[in-house]
C-alpha positions as a Markdown table, in Angstrom:
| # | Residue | x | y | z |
|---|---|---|---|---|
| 1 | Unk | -8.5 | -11.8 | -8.3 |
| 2 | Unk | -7.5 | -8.0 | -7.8 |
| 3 | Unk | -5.7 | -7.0 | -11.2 |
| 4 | Unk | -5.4 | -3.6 | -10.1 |
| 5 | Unk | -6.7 | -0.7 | -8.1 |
| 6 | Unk | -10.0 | -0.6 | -10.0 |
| 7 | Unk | -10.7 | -4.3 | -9.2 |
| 8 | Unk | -9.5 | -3.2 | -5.9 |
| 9 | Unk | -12.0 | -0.4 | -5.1 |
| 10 | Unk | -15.0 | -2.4 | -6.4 |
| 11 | Unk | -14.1 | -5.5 | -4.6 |
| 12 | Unk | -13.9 | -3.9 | -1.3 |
| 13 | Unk | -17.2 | -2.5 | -1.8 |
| 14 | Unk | -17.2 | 0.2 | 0.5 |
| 15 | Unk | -18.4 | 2.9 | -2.2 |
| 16 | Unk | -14.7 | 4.6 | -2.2 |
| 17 | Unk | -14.6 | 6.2 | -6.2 |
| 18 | Unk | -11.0 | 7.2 | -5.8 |
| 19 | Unk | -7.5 | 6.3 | -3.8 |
| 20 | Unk | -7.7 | 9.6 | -1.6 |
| 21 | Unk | -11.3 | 8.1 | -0.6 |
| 22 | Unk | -9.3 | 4.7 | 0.2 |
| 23 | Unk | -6.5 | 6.0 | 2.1 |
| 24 | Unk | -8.5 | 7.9 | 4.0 |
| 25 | Unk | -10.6 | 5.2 | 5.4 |
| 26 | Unk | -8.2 | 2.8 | 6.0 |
| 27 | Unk | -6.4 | 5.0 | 8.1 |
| 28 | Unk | -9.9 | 6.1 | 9.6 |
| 29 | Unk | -11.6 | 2.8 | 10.2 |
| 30 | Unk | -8.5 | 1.0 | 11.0 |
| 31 | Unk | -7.9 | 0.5 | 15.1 |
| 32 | Unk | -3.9 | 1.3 | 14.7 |
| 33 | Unk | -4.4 | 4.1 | 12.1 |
| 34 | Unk | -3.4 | 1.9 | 9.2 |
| 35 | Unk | -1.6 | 3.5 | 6.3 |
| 36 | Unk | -2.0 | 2.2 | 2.2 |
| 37 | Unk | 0.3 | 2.8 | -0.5 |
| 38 | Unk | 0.7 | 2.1 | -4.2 |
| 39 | Unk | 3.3 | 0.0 | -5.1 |
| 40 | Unk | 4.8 | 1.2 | -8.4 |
| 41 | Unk | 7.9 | 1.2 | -10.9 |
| 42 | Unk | 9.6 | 3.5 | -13.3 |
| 43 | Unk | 9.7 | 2.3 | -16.2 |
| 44 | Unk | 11.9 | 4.7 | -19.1 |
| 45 | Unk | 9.7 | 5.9 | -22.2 |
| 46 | Unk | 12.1 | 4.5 | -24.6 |
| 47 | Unk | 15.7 | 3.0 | -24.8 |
| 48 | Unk | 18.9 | 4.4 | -26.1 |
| 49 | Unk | 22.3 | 3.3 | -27.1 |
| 50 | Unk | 23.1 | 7.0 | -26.3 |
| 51 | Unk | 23.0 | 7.7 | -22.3 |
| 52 | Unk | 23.0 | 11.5 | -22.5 |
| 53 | Unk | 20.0 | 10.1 | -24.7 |
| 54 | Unk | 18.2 | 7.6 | -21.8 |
| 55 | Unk | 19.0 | 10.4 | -19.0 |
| 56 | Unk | 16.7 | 12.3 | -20.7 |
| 57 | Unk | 13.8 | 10.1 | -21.5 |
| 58 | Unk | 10.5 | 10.6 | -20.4 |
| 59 | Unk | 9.5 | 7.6 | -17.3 |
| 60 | Unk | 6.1 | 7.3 | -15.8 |
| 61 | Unk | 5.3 | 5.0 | -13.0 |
| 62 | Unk | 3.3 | 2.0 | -13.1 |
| 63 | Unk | 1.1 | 0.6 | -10.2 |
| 64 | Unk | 2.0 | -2.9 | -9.4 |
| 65 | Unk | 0.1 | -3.7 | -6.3 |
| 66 | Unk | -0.6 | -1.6 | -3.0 |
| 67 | Unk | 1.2 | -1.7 | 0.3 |
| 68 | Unk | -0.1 | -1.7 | 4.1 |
| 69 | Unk | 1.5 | -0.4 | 7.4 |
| 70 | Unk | 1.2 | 2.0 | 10.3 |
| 71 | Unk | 3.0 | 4.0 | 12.4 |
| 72 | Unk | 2.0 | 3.1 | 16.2 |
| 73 | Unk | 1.0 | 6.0 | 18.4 |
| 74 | Unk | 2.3 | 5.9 | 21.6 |
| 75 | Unk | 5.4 | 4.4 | 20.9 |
| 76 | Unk | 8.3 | 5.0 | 18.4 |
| 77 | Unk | 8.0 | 2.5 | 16.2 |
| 78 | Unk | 6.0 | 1.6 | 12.8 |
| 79 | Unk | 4.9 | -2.3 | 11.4 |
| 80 | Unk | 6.6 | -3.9 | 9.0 |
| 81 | Unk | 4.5 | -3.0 | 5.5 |
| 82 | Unk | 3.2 | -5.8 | 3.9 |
| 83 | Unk | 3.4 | -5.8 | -0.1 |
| 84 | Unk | 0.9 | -7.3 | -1.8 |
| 85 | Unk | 1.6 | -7.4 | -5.6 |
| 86 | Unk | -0.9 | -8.0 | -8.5 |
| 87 | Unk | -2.7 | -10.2 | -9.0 |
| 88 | Unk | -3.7 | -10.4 | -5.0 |
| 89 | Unk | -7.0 | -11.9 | -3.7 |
| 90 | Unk | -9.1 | -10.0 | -0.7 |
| 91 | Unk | -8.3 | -12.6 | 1.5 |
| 92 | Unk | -4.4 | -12.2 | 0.9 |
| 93 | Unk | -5.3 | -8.0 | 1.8 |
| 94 | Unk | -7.5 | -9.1 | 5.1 |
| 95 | Unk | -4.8 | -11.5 | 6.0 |
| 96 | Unk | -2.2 | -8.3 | 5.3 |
| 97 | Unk | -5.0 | -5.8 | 7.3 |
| 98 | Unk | -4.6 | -8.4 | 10.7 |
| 99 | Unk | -1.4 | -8.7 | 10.6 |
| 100 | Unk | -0.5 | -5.1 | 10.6 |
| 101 | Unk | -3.7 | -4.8 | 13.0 |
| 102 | Unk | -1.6 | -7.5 | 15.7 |
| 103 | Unk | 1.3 | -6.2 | 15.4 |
| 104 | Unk | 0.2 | -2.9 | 16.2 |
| 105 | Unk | -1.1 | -3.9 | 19.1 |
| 106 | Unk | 1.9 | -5.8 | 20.1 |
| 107 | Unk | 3.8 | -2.7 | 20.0 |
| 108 | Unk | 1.7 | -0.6 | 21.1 |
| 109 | Unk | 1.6 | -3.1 | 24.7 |
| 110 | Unk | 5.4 | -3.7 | 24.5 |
| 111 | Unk | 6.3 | 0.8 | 24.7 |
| 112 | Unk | 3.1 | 1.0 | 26.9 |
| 113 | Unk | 3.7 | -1.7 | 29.7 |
């Protein structure tokens, strides 16, 4: 299981060291151009009673999983992202990869046609 985007780098084994190495080949080895983000959430330093207090408190944002997509070229029109939380297996992301892969396609043929 993919824990987080350490386990995530190493389990797709194709020798990316770092996210900007990730998106870069999704988007570049993907057919529609597909597009990877980090799913994350704020999460407030420390709590107050005070909120002039909690306004000010420091936040920092934790990566909870990734997210897949793409915009089509050709037509106006993007895929519905697919979230895939932590833990996630790489059969869950393939699954998530050829889905965003068909629909892609299915838009691409339906503003094409």
């Amino acid at each position: 299981m993919i824990n987080n985007i350490q386990d995530f780098l190493k389990a797709r084994k194709c020798g990316e060291k770092n996210w900007e190495q990730l998106e870069r080949n999704m988007y570049k080895y993907a057919d529609c151009g597909m597009w990877i983000h980090r799913l994350t959430e704020k999460t407030v330093g420390h709590e107050s009673p005070h909120i002039e207090e909690f306004n000010d408190a420091p936040t920092c944002e934790n990566v909870t999983g990734i997210v897949v997509g793409s915009i089509v070229e050709g037509a106006d029109a993007e895929c519905t992202p697919v979230e895939l939380p932590f833990p996630f297996s790489m059969e869950e992301f393939s699954k998530a990869c050829s889905s965003i892969e068909d629909e892609a396609e299915a838009i691409w043929y339906e503003w094409n046609s």
